[in-house]
C-alpha positions as CSV (number, residue, x, y, z in Angstrom):
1,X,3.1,25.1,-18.0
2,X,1.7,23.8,-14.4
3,X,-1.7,21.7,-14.8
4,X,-4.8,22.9,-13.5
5,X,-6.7,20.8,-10.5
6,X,-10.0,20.4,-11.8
7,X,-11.4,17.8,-9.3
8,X,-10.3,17.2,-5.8
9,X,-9.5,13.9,-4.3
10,X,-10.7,13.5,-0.2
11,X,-9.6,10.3,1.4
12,X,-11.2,8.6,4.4
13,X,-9.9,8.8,7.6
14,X,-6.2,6.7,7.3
15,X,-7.6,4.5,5.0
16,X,-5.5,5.3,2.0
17,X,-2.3,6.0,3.6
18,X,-2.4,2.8,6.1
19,X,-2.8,0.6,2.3
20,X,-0.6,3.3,0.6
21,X,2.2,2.4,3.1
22,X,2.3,-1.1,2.6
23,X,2.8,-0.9,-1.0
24,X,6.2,-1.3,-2.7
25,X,8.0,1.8,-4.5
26,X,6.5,0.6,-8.4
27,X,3.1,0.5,-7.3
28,X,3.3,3.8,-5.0
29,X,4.6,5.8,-8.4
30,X,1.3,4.1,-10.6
31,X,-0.7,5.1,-8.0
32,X,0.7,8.8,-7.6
33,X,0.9,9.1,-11.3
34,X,-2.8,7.9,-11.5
35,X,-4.1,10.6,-8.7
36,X,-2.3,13.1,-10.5
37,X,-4.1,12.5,-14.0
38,X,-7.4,11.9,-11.9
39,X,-7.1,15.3,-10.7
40,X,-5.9,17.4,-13.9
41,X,-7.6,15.6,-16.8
42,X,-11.5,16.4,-17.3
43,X,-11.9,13.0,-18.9
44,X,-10.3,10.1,-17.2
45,X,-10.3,7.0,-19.0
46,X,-12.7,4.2,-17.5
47,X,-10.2,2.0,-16.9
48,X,-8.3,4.3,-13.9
49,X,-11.5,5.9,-12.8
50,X,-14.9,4.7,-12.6
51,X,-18.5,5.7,-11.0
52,X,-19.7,3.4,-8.1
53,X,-23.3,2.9,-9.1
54,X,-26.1,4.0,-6.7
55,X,-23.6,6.4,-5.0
56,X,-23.1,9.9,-4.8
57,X,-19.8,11.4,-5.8
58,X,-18.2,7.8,-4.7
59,X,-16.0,6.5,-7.7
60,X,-13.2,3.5,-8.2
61,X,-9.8,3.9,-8.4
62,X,-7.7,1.2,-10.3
63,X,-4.0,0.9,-11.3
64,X,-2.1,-2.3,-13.2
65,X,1.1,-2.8,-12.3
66,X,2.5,-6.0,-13.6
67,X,-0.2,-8.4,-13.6
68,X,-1.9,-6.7,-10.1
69,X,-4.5,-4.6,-10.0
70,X,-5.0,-2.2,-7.0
């Protein structure tokens, strides 16, 4: 069965891809893997995905991979 997208994800400018480019291959499949369950999953856990205060629509993105976060 193919997931629904039930939120969109817009990036700014070449922001993500210029930082998305220098990462290694372990941390590039956390982060797909992460943007993928951002976008299908109507609750996303807190700890991947998290509100900026005072902003609107702006959130937080965060992966672990080893002992770095991104």
């Amino acid at each position: 069965m193919e997931n629904k997208i039930i939120r969109n994800i817009l990036y700014y400018k070449n922001y993500y891809l210029d930082f998305f480019n220098t990462l290694d291959f372990k941390v590039k499949r956390k982060l797909n893997w992460t943007l993928k369950l951002i976008s299908e999953v109507e609750r996303v856990p807190i700890k991947y995905f998290k509100h900026i205060e005072d902003s609107k629509g702006l959130y937080e993105v965060r992966i672990e991979v080893g002992s770095n976060i991104y």
